[in-house]
N, C-alpha and C positions, 0 to 999 in steps of 0.2 A: 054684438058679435053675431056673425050669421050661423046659422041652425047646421048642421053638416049633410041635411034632404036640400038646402035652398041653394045650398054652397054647389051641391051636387049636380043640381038643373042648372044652375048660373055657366059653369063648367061646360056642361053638355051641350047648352046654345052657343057658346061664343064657339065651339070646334064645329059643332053644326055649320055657323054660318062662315066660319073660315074653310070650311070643307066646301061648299056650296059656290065657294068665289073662285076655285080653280080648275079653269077650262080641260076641258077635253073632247075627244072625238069620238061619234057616233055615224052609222047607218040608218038612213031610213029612206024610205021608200025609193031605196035604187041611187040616193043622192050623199055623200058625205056631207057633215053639217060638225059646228065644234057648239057645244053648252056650254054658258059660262053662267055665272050667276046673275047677269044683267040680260041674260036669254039666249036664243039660239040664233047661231050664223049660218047660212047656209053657203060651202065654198062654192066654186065657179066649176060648171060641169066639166070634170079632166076624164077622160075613157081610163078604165080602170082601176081608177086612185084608189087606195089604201094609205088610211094615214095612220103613221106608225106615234107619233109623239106629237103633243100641245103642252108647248109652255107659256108662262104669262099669267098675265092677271084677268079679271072682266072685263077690265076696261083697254087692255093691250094683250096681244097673245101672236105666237108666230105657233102654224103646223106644217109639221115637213110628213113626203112618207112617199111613195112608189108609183108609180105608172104603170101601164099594160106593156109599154113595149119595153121594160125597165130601166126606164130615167126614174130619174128626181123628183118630186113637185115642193114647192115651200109655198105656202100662203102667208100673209099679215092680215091680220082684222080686230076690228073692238067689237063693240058691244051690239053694233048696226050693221057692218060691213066688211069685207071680205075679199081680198086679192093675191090675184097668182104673182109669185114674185119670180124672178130669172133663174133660172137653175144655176147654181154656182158650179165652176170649174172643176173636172173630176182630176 
């Protein structure tokens, strides 16, 4: 039977690293980029982008979110790569 301190850390890493597997988007240095647990993607320079949502996993993820001149932008990428996809129909 496990201890209820061993029970407790066993616990805390499996949410740790389920937590650590789901992407999301960040700023840095003037460039959007998504983190996923398998690393960072940097998206394809869009003027003004803001992304608003990443869903997905490490290894698949799609992020959509806003332009400067207020379009759309969607990207697809895994864990290496990263691309603008076609604005869907408004």
């Amino acid at each position: 039977m496990l201890r209820p301190a061993l029970l407790a850390a066993a616990v805390c890493s499996v949410a740790l690293a389920a937590q650590a597997a789901v992407p999301y988007a960040e700023t840095a240095e003037g460039r959007a980029r998504v983190v996923t647990g398998a690393g960072v993607v940097g998206l394809p320079a869009t003027p003004g982008l803001a992304v608003g949502a990443v869903v997905g996993s490490a290894e698949r993820w799609i992020a959509a979110g806003t332009v400067a001149d207020g379009g759309f932008a969607l990207f697809a990428g895994d864990a290496a790569t990263a691309h603008r996809l076609p604005a869907p129909p408004l």
